[in-house]
N, CA, C and O atoms as a GROMACS GRO file, in nm:
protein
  348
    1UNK      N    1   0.085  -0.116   0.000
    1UNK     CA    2   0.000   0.000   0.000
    1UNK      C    3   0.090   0.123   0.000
    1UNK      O    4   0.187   0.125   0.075
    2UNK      N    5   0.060   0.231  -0.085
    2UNK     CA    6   0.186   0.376  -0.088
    2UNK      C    7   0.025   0.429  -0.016
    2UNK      O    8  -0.095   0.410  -0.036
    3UNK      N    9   0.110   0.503   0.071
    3UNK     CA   10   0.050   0.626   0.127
    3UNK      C   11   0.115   0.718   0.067
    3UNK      O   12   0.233   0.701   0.038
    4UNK      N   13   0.016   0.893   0.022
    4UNK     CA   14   0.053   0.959  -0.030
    4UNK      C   15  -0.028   1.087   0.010
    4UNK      O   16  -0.131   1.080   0.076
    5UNK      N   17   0.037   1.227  -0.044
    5UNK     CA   18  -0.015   1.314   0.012
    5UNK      C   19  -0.046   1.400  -0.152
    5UNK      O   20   0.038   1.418  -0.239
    6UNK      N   21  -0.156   1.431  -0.155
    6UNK     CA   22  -0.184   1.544  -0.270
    6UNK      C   23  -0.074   1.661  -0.275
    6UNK      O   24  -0.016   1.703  -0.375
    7UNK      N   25  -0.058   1.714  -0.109
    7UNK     CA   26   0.035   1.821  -0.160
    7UNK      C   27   0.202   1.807  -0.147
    7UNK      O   28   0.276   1.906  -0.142
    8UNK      N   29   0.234   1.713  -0.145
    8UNK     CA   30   0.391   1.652  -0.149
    8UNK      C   31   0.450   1.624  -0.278
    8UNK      O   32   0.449   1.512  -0.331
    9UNK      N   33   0.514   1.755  -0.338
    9UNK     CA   34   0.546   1.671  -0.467
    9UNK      C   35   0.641   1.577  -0.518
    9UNK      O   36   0.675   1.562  -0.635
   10UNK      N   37   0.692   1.499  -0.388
   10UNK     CA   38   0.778   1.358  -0.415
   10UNK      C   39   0.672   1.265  -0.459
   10UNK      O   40   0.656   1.190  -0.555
   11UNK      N   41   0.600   1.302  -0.341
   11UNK     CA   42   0.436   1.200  -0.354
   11UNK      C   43   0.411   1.207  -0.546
   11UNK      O   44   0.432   1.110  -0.620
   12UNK      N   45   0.369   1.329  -0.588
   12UNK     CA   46   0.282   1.307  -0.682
   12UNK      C   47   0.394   1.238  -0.834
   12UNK      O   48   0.377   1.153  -0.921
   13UNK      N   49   0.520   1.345  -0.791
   13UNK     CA   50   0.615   1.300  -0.870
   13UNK      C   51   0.654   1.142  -0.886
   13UNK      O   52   0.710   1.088  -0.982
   14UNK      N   53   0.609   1.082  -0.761
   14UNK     CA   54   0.612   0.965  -0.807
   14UNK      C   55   0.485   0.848  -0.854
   14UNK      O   56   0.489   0.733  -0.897
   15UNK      N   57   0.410   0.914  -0.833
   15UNK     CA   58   0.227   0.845  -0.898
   15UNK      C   59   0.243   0.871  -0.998
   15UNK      O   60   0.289   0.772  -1.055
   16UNK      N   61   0.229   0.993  -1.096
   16UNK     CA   62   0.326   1.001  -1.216
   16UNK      C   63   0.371   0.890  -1.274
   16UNK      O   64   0.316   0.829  -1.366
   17UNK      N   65   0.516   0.852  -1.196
   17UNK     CA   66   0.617   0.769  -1.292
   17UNK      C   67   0.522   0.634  -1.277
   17UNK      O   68   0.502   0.565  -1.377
   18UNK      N   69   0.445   0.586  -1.104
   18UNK     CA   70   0.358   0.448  -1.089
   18UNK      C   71   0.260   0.451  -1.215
   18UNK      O   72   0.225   0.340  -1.255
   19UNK      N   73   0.207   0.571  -1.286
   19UNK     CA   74   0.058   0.567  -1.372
   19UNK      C   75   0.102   0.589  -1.491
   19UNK      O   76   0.021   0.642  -1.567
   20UNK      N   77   0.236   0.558  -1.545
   20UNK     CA   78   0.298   0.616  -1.676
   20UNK      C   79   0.383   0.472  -1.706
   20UNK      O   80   0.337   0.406  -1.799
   21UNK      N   81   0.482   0.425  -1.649
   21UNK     CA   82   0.549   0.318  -1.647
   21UNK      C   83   0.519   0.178  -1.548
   21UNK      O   84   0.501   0.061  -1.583
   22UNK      N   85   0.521   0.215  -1.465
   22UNK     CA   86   0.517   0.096  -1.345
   22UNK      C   87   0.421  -0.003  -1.400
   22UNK      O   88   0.467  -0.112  -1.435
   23UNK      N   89   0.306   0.018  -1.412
   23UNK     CA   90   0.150   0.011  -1.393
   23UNK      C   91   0.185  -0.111  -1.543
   23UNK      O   92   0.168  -0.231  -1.523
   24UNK      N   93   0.227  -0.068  -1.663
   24UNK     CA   94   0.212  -0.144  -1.784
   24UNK      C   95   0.314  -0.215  -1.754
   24UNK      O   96   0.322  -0.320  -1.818
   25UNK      N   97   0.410  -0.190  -1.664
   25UNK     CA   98   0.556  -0.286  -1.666
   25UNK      C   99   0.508  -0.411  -1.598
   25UNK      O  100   0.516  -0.518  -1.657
   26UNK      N  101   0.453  -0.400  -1.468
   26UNK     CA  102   0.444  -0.498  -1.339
   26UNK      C  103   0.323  -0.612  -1.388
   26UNK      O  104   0.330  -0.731  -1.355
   27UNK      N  105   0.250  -0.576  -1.444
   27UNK     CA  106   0.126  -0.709  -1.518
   27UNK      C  107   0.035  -0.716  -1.419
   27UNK      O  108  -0.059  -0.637  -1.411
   28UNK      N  109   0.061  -0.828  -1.323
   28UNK     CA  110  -0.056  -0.838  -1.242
   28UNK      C  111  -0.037  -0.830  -1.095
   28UNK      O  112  -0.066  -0.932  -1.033
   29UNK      N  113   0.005  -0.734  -1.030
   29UNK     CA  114   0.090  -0.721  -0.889
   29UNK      C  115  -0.032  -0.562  -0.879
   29UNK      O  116  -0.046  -0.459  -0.944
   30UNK      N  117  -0.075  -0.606  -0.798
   30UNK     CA  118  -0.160  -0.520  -0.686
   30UNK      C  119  -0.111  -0.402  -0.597
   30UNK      O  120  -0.086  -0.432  -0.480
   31UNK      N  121  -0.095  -0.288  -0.629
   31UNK     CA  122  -0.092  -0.179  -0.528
   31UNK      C  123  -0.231  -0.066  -0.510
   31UNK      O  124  -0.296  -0.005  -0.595
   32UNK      N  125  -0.237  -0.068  -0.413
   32UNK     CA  126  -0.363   0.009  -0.282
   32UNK      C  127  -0.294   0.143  -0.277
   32UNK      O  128  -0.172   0.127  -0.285
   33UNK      N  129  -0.332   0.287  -0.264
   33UNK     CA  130  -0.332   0.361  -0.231
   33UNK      C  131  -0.386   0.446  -0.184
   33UNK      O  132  -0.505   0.443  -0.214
   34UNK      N  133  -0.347   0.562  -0.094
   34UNK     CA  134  -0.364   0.549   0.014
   34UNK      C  135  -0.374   0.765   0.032
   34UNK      O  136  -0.282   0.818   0.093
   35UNK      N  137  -0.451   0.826  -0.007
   35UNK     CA  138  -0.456   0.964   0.000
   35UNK      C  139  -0.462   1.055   0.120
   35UNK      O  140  -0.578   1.067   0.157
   36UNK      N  141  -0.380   1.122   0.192
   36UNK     CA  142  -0.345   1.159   0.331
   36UNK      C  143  -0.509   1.261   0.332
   36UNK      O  144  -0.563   1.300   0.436
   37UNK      N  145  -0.551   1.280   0.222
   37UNK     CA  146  -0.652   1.348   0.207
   37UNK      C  147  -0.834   1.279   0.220
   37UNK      O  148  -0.948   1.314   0.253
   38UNK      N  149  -0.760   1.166   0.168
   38UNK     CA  150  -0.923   1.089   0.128
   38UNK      C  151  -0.949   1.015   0.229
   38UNK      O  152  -1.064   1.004   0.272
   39UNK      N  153  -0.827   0.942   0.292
   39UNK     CA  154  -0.810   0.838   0.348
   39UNK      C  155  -0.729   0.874   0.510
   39UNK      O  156  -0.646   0.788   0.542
   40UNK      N  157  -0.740   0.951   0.575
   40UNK     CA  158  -0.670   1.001   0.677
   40UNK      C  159  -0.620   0.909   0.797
   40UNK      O  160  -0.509   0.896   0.850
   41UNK      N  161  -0.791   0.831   0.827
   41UNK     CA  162  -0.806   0.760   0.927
   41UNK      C  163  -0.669   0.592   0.874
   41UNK      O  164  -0.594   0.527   0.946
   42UNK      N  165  -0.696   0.585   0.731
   42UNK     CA  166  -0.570   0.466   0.708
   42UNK      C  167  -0.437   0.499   0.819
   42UNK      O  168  -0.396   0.440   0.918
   43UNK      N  169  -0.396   0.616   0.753
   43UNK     CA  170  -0.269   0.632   0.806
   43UNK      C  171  -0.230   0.580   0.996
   43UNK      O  172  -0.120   0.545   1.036
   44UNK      N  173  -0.294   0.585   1.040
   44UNK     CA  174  -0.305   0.575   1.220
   44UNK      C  175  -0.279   0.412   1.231
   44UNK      O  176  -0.236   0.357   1.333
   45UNK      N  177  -0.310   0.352   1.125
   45UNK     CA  178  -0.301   0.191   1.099
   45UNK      C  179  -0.124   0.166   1.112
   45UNK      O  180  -0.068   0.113   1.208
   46UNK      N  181  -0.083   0.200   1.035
   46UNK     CA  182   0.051   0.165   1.022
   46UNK      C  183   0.132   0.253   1.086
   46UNK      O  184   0.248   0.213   1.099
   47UNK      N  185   0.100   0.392   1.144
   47UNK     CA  186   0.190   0.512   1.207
   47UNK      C  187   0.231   0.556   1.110
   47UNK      O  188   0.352   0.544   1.127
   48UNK      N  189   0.213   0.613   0.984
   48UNK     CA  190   0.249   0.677   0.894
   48UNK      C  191   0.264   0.808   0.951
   48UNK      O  192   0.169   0.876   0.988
   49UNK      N  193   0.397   0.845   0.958
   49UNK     CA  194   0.396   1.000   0.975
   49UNK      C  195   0.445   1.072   0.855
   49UNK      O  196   0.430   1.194   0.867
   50UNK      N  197   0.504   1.031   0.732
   50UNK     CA  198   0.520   1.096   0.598
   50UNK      C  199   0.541   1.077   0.519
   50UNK      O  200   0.601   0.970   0.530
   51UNK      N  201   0.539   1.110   0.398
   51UNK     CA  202   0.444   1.076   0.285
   51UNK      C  203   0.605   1.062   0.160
   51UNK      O  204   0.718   1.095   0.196
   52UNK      N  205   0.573   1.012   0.030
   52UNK     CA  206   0.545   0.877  -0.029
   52UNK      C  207   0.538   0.804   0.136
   52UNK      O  208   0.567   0.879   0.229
   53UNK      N  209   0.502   0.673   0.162
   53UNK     CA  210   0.529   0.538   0.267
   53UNK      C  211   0.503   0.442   0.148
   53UNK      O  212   0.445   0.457   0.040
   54UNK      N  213   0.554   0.356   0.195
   54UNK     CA  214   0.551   0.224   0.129
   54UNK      C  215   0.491   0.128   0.236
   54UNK      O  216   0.550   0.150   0.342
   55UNK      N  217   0.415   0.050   0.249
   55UNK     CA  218   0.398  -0.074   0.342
   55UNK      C  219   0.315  -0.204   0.283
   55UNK      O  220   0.200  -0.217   0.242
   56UNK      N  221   0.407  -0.277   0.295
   56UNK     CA  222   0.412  -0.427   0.246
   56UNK      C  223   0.400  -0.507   0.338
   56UNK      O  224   0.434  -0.477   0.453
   57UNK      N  225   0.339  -0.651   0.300
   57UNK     CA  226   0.351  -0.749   0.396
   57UNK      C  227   0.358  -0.860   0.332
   57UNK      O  228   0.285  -0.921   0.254
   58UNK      N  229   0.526  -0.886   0.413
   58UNK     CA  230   0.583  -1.030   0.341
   58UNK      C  231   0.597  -1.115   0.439
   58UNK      O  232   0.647  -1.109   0.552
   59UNK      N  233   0.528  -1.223   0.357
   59UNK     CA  234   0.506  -1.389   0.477
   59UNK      C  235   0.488  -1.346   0.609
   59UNK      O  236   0.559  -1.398   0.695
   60UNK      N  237   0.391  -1.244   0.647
   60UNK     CA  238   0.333  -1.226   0.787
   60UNK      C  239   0.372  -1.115   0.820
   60UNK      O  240   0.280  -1.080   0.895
   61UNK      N  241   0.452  -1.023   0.819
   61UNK     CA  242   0.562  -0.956   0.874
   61UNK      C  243   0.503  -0.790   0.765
   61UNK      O  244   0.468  -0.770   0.649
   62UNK      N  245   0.515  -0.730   0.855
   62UNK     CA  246   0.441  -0.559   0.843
   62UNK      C  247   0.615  -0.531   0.800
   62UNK      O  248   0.708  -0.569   0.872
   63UNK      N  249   0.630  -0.462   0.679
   63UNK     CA  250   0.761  -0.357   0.616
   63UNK      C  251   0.726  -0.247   0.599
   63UNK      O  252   0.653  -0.235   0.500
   64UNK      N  253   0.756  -0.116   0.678
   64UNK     CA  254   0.726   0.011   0.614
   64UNK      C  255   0.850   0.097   0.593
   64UNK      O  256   0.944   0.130   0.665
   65UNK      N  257   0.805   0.125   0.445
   65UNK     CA  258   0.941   0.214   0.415
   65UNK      C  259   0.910   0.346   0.373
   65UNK      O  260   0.847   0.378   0.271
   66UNK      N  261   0.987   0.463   0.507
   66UNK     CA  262   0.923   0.593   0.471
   66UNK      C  263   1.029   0.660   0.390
   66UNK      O  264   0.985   0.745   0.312
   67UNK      N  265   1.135   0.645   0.391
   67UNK     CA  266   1.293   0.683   0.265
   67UNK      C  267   1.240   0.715   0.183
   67UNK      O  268   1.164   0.630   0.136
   68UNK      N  269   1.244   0.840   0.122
   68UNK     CA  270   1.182   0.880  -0.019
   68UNK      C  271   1.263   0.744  -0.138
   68UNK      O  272   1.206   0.673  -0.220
   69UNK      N  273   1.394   0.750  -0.106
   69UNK     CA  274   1.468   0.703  -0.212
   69UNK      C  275   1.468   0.501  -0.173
   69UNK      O  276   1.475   0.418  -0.263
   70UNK      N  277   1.458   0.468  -0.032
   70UNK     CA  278   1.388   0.378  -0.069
   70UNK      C  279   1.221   0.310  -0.114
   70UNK      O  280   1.204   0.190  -0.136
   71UNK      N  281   1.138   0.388  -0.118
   71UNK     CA  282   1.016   0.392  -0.181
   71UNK      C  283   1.045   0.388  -0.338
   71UNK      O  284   0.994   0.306  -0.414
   72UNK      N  285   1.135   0.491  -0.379
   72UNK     CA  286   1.126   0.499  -0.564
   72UNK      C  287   1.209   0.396  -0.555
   72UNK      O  288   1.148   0.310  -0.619
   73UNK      N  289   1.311   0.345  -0.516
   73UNK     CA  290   1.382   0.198  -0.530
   73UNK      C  291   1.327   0.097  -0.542
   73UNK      O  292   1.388   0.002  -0.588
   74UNK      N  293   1.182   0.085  -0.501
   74UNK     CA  294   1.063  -0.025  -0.509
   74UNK      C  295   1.039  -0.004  -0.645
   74UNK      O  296   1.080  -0.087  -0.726
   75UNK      N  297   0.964   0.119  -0.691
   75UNK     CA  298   0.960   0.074  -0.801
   75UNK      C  299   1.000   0.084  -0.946
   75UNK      O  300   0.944   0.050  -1.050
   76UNK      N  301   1.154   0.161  -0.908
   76UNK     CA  302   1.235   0.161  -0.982
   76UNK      C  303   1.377   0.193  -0.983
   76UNK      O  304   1.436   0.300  -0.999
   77UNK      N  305   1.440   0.010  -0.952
   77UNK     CA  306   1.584   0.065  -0.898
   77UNK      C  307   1.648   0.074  -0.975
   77UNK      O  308   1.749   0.027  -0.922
   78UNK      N  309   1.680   0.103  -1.082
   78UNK     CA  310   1.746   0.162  -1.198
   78UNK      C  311   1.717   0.333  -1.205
   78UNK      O  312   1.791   0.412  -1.262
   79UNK      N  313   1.647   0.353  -1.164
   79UNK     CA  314   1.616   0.522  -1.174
   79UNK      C  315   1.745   0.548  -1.053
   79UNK      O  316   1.842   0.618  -1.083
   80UNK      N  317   1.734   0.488  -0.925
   80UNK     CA  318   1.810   0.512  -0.803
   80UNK      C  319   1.957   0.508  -0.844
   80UNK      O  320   2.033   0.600  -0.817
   81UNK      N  321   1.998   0.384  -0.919
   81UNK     CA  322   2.134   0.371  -0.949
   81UNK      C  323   2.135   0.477  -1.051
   81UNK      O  324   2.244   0.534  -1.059
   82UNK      N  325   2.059   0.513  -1.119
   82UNK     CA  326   2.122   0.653  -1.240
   82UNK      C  327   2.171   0.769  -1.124
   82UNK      O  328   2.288   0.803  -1.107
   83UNK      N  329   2.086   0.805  -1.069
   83UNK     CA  330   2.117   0.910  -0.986
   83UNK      C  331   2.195   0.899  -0.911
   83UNK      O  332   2.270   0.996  -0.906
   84UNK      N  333   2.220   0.805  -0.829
   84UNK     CA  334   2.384   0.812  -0.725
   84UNK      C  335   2.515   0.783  -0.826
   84UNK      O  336   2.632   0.792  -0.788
   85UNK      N  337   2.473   0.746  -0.962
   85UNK     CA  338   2.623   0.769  -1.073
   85UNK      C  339   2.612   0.909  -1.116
   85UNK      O  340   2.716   0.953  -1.166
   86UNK      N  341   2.533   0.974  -1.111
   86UNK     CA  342   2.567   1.138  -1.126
   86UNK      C  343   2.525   1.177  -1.286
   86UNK      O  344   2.549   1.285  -1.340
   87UNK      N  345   2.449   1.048  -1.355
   87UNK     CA  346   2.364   1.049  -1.517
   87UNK      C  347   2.228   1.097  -1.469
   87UNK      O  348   2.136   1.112  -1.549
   0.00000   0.00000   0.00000
């Protein structure tokens, strides 16, 4: 599930790249989202205190990742490695 905020523009900057690339790349893999606006009461679920979040759950086990740069590393770690080579 990405939690996200309308007025954060890491947030939107990255729904963007999820509704442009991700979305036709990934096939059939499920992501929920999560609007700090629409959806307020979500956030108190996981302790989201800021926005992109990432939270996954693998084989039982709650992952939340609030790292801007690990969030876009989810879903695109080739964008991450361009940018720490300085392209």
């Amino acid at each position: 599930m990405l939690y996200y905020s309308k007025w954060d523009p890491r947030s939107m900057e990255l729904l963007e790249y999820i509704n442009s690339e991700w979305v036709s790349r990934e096939g059939d893999e499920t992501l929920y989202i999560a609007s700090s606006w629409d959806l307020p009461h979500s956030f108190v679920a996981f302790r989201v205190t800021q926005v992109p979040c990432l939270v996954r759950s693998i084989k039982g086990r709650i992952m939340k990742e609030d790292y801007f740069s690990r969030v876009q590393n989810f879903f695109n770690p080739r964008l991450l490695a361009r940018k720490n080579r300085g392209s």
